[in-house]
N, C-alpha and C positions, 0 to 999 in steps of 0.2 A: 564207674565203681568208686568204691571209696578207697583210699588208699591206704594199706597197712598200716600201723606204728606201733614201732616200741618206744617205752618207757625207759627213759636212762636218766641217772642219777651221778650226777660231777662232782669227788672228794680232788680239793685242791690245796695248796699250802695260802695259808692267807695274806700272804703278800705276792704273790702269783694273780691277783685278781685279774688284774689289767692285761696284764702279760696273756693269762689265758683266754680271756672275751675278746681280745686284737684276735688270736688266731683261729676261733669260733667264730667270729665273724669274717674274717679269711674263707675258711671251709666253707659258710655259709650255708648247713646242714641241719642248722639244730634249730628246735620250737622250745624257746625258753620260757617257762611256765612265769605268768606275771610274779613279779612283785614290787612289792612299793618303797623306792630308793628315798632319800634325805640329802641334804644337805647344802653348802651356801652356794657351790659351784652348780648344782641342781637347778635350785632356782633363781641363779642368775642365766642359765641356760634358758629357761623359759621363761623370765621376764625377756631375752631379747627375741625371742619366739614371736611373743605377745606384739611388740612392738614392729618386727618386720611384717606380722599379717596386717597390724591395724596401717601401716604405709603400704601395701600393698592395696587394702580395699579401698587407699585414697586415688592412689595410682591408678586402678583397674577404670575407675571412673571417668577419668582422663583418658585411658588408652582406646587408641583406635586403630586401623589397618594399616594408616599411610606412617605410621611413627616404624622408624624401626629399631630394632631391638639390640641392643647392646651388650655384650659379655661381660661380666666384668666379676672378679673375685668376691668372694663372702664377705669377707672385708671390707671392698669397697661399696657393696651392695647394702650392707649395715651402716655405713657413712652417710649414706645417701640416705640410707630410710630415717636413720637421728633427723635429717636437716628437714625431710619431708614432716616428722610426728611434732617437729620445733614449729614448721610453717602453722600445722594445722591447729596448737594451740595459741598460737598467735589470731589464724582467722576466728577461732569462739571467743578472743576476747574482743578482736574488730565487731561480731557479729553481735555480741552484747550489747559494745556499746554504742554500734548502731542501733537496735531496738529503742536501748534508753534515750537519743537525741532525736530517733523519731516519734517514740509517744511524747517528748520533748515540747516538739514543734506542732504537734495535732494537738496537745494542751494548752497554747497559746496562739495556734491559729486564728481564732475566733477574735482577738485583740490587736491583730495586725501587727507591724514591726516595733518590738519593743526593746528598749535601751535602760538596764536599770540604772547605769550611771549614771544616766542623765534627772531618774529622780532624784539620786543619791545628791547631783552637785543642787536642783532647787531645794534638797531637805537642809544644807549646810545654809542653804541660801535664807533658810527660814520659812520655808514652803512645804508642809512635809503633804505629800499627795500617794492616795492608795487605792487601787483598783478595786472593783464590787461589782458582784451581778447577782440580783436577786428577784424576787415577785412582785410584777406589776404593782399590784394591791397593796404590797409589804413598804413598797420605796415610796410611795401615795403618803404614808402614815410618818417619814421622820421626822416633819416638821422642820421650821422657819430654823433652829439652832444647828444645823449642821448644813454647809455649804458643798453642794455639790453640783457637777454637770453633767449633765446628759448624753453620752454616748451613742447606743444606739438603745432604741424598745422595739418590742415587738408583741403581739398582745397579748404574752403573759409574763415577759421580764425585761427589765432594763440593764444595761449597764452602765455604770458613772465611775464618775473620778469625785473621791472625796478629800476636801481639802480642808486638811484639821489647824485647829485657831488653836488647839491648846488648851480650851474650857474645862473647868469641871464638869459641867454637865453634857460637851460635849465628849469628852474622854469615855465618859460613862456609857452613852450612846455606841460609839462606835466598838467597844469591847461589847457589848450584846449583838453586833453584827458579825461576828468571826466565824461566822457559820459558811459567810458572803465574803469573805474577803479573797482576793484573788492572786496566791501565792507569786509572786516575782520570779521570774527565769533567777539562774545563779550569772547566766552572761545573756548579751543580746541576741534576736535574732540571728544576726547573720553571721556572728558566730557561733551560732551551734549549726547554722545551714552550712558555714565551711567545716565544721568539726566532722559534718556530717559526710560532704563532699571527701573530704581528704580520708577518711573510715572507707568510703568506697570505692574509692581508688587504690587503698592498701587491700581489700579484701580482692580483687582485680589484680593486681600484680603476684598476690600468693598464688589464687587460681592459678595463673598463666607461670609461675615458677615451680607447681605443685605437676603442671602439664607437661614441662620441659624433664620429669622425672622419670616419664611414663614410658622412654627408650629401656629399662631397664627393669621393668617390670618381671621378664621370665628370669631375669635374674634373684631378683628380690624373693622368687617362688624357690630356684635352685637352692637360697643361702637356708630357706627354711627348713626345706628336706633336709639339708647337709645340719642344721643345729637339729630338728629332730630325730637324727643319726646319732648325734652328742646325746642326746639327754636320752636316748634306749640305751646308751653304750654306759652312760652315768649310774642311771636307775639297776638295769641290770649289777653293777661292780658294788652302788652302797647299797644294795639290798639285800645282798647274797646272806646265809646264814653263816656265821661262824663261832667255832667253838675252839676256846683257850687251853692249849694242851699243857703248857709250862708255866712257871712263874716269869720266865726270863719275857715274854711275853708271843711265843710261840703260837700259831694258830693254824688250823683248818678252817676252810669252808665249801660252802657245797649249795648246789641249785639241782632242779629236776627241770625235764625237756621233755622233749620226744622228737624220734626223727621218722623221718620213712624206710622200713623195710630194709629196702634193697639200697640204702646209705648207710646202714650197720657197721659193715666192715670196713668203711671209710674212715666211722667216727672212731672203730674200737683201734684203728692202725694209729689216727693221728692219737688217742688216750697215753695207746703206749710207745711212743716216738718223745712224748712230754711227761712222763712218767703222772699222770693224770690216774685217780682211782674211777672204775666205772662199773656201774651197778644197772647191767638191763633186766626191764620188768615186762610181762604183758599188762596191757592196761587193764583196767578194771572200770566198772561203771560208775564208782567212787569218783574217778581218776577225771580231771579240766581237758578233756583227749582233744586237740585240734584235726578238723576237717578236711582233709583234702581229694578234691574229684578232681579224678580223671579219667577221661569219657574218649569216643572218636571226634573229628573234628564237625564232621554234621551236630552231632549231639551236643558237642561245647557252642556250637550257636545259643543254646538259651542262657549261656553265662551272661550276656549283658543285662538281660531281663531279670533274672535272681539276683543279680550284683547291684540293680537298681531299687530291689525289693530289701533287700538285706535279709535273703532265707539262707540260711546253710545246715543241713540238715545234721543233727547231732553225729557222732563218730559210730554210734554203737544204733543207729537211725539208719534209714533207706537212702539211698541213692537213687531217685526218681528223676532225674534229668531228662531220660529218653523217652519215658512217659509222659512228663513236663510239657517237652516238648511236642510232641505228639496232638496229647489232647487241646494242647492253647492255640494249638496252628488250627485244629477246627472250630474250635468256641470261638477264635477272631473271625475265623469266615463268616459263621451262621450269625454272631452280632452283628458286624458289617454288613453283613447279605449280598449288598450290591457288589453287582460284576465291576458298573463302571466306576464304583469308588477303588476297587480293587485294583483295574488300571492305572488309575492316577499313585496308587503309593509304588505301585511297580514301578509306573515308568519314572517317577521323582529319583525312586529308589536307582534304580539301571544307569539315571543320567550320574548321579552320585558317584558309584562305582567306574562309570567309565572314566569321570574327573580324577581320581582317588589312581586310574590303572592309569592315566595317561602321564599323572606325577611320578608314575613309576615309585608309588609308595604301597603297601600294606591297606588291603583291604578291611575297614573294620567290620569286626563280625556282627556287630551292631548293623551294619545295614544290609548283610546277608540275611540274617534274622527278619528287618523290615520287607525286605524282599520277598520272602517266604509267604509270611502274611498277606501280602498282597495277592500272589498267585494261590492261595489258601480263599481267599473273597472272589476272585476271579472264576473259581471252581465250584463253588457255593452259588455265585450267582447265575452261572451256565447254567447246575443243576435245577435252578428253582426257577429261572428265567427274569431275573431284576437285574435291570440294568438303569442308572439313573433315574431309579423309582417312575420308571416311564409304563404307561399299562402296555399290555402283552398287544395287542393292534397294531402298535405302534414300533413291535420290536421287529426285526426284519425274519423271515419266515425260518429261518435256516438256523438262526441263534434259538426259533422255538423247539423246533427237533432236537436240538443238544439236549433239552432240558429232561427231568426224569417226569414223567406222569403224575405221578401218584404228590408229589410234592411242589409241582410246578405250579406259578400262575397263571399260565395257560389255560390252566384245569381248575381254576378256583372256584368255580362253582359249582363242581362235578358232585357227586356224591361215590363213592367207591366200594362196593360191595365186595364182601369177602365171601368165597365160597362156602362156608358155613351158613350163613345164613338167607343161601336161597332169597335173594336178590331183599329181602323184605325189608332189612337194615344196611348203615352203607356209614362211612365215614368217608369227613370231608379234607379236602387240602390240610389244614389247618390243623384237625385232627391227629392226619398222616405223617404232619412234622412234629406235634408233640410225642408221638412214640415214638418215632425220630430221636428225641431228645432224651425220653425216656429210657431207651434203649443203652443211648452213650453210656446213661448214670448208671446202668444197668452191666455195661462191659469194663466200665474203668472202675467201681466199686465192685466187681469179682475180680480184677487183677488185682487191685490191694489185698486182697481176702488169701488168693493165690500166692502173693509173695510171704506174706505172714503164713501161710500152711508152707511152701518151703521153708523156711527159717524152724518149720517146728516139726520139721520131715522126721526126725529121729526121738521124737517123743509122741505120746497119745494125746498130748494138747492139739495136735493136728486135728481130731476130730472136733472139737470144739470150732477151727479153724470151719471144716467142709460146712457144718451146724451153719456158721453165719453166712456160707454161698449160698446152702438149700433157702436159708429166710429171703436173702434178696431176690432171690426166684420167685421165689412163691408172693412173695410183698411187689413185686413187681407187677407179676399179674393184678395183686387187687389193686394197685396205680391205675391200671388200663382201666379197671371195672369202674371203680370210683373217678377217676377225672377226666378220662377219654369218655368212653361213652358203654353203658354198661348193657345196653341191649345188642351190641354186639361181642360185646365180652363178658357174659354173665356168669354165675357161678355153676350154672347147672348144663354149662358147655361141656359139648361131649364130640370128639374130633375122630374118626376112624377109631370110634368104639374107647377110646380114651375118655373120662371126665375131668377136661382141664381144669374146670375151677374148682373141683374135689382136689385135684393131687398140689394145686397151688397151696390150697390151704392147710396137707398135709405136713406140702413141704416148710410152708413155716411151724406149723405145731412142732414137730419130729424136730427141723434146724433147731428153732427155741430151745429145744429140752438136751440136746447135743451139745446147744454151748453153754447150756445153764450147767450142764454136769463136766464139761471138761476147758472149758477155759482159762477156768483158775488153776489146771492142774501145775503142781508144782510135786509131784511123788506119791502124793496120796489122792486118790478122788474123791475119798471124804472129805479130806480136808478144804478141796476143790469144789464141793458143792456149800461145806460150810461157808464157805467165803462168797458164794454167789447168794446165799440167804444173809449174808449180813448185810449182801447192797442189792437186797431183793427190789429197792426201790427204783435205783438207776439200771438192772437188768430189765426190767418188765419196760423203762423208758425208755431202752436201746431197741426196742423193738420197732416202738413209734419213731424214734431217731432214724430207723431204716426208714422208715416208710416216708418221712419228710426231707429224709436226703435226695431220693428217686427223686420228688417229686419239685424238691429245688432247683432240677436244670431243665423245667421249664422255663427259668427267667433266659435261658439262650433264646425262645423261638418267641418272647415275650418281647426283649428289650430288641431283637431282630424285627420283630411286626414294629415296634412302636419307629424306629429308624427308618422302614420304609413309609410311614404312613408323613413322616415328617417331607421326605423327599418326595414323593407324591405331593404334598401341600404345596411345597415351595415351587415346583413346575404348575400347579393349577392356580397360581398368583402372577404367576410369570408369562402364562402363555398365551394372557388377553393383550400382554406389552409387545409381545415379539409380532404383531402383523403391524404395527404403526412403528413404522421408522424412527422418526422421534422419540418415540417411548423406547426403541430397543436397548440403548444405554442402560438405562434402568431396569429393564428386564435381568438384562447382564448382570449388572452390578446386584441385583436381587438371588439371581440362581448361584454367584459365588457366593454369597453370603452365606446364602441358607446354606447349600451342601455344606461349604466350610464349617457350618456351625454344628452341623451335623455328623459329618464326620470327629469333631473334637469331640462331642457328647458321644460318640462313638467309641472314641480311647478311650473314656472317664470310662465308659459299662464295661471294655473289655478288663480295666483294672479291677472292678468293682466286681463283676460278676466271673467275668474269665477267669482269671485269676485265682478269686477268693473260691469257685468250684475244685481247683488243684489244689490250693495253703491249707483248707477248712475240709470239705465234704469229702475228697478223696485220700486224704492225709489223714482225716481224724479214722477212717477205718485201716489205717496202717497204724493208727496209734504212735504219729507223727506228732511230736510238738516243736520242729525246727530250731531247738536250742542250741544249737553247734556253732564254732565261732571257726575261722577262717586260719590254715593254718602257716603262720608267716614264720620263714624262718628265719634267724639272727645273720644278716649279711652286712657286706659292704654297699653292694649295689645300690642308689638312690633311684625309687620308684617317682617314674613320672606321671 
């Protein structure tokens, strides 16, 4: 359920600020409505924020199991990350100027060790010599007036040393060769190969003093929470509203919140304990109302899952957790399929929890949840008889009796005649699990339908509500007709004198024109059908929107075939290696792979399709848009 709130509104003396948010955050009761604080102490809070997370990501990189972890005050936790964020800009400058002395030494590689002072002391000498490397053909062409020697060629360039006499005509010469001439290191080789050497020996000792930090890691996490305590506690105090009642320079001010219900009487006792003004409101749909669920503890299992998604559904929105949970624990089975992948997350999962029971710590609900799932696949694949995508021969005879008929692969190529049609027509396996599927979309889009006709139990909008159960019915059958298979689900079926696919179609005409005239009611049903002719557009497209939502959770028995067909592959690649000894290694290493891979592509479809069938197709007919934000209230506690 979602949990009550009211709306309360805090008149305080405006020098009282601090005084009051210390003991607001004492009580630790209250959901203080954002806003947006100023000032220097502000954002000298969050530059050291800034600075502890970027020591902290240097840290985390270094940290490993066998380090251990060190307590130490905010204080000193902040000391230590200054010296860590000093280290680190010291290593970008090492790391620079390493780049620049090794494009350095790769730009004069090709010249061998070179020493420019040593031209420097023949140029005093009256020798002046300068390095060149240009085109074969080109160096062919300078003729008898410029002295030079040959280094090395190769057949399309040379390099030389030119040694200039001084001439006019040679000076002339070698300024049209500057194209060639071959820039001088600023110092010699083997000084820049030490410059180079001692750069990475200092980038080496930062590492390794950057590593000696990483004892203190969960600390440098603690000091952040504890400053971003400071800067809610800041933002809250300079952002508050206040209004100047005097000249002398007298003030009020005041914030809006909200708490839960049944903390009311907490808040209103401590108000007048502090002689605090308080002004409670119900909220209104205007109103930033924070969310808060609370469910039994089976049900709060799918908290990790939504808290991983970041859904929380609006205040004045559904509370769908139990259904959440519900429908995803079977959409994981029937994507998974397989019984024996089902095992394996169980048993991962069990070893987990018995490590977790034997530290005598707190189970996470996270892998009760994993848990779940697995014996959710386990149950799916008894029923349908997959077990490590192994064919049905080869499964032991007793695992095929669990299975149900009609949907088993047992029975894959059965054909399955339904009494109606006198043996002549028949659906197959495959058939039998897309109505299967069909059906889900078909139960869990009338409970959405159902909780919206409660919510609208005391008004005549309800009937607009029954309107869109009668469409799903009736649009369901023509799913069967159109994508099952229509000769045995035809329209001119007729069951113990019944004509099913007459009353299907009724049922959508009649639903259609029930919610076309009262959905919009708001008092008037004129005024209620007026409003559905001004979006006659997108009414007539809700119809087909029914009819493509049914027919969406087909991608369960879709992305479910396509998962065993891959597991099936990887065993018939696999089980030419497993009779030669030698090859078995390889076989092995083949069957983890592939399942492994398999299974991951597994979790991508249950997010992708599992999932988005509850966010999207069973939400959009709740006229769910999961805008609601989480509702945290102003405490001392630091969340780990």
């Amino acid at each position: 359920m979602i949990v009550p709130m009211k709306k309360v509104s805090l008149i305080i003396m405006g020098d009282k600020k601090s005084e009051t948010l210390s003991k607001l955050r004492k009580l630790g009761i209250l959901h203080i409505e954002s806003v947006e604080g100023s000032g220097k102490k502000l954002e000298e809070l969050k530059e050291a924020v800034s600075l502890l997370e970027s020591a902290l990501f240097s840290v985390s990189e270094k940290k490993n199991k066998k380090i251990k972890q060190e307590n130490v005050d905010s204080e000193k936790a902040f000391s230590v990350a200054k010296q860590i964020i000093s280290l680190e800009e010291e290593k970008k400058l090492c790391s620079a100027e390493k780049i620049t002395l090794s494009a350095e030494l790769d730009r004069i590689a090709a010249w061998g060790e070179i020493d420019p002072a040593e031209f420097g002391g023949l140029k005093e000498k009256g020798i002046g010599i300068s390095l060149y490397e240009m085109p074969l053909k080109e160096y062919g062409n300078l003729g008898e007036n410029v002295k030079t020697l040959s280094i090395e060629k190769t057949k399309s360039s040379v390099k030389f040393l030119l040694i200039e006499s001084g001439t006019e005509e040679e000076t002339e010469i070698v300024n049209s060769l500057k194209t060639y001439r071959f820039e001088m290191p600023a110092t010699s080789t083997a000084e820049i190969k030490e410059k180079l050497g001692n750069t990475n020996s200092r980038i080496e000792e930062i590492d390794e003093k950057i590593s000696s930090f990483a004892g203190v890691a969960d600390s440098i996490k603690t000091a952040i929470r504890a400053y971003e305590k400071e800067i809610e506690f800041e933002v809250y105090e300079t952002g508050m509203a206040n209004e100047t009642l005097s000249a002398d320079g007298k003030s009020v001010a005041y914030f809006t919140g909200y708490v839960e219900e049944e903390n009311l009487e907490k808040l209103k006792s401590t108000a007048k304990e502090n002689s605090w003004g308080l002004l409670v409101e119900e909220p209104t749909e205007e109103d930033n109302v924070p969310t808060k669920l609370k469910n039994n503890k089976f049900v709060s299992l799918i908290y990790p899952l939504t808290d991983f998604l970041g859904t929380v559904p609006g205040y004045f929105e559904y509370d769908i957790s139990g259904w959440f949970l519900g429908f995803i624990l079977i959409f994981f089975g029937i994507i998974f399929g397989d019984g024996g992948y089902g095992l394996l997350i169980t048993g991962v999962t069990g070893i987990l929890i018995a490590k977790t029971l034997a530290a005598k710590k707190k189970v996470s609900p996270a892998f009760l949840l994993v848990g779940l799932f697995g014996l959710s696949t386990i149950l799916w694949g008894t029923l349908t008889c997959t077990w490590f995508g192994l064919s049905p021969e080869q499964i032991p005879e007793w695992l095929q009796k669990l299975s149900v008929p009609v949907i088993s692969n047992v029975y894959a190529d059965r054909i399955w005649c339904p009494p109606w049609t006198n043996g002549e027509y028949g659906l197959t396996t495959a058939q039998n699990l897309q109505i299967f599927c069909f059906s889900l979309a078909l139960v869990q889009l009338t409970v959405a339908h159902l909780k919206v006709a409660a919510r609208n139990r005391k008004s005549i909008k309800i009937l607009g509500d029954i309107g869109a159960i009668m469409q799903l019915v009736g649009i369901f059958y023509v799913v069967l007709s159109f994508v099952v298979n229509a000769q045995v689900f035809p329209f001119g079926l007729v069951i113990s004198g019944i004509p099913v696919g007459t009353v299907a179609l009724v049922l959508v005409i009649v639903g259609f024109v029930m919610s076309f005239v009262f959905s919009n009611y708001n008092g008037s049903i004129g005024k209620s059908i007026l409003e559905s002719l001004k979006n006659i557009v997108s009414v007539l497209l809700g119809v087909v929107n029914v009819f493509s939502d049914i027919v969406s959770y087909i991608r369960l028995w879709a992305v479910g075939l396509a998962g065993a067909a891959i597991s099936a592959t990887v065993n018939e690649l696999a089980s030419p290696l497993l009779g030669n000894f030698l090859f078995m290694i390889i076989a092995i290493v083949l069957l983890v792979f592939g399942h492994g891979l398999n299974m991951i592509l597994n979790v991508l479809s249950v997010i992708v399709h599992g999932i988005r069938l509850n966010t999207l197709e069973f939400s959009s007919h709740l006229d769910m848009s999961w805008s609601g934000h989480k509702f945290r209230p102003f405490e001392e506690q630091i969340e780990n």
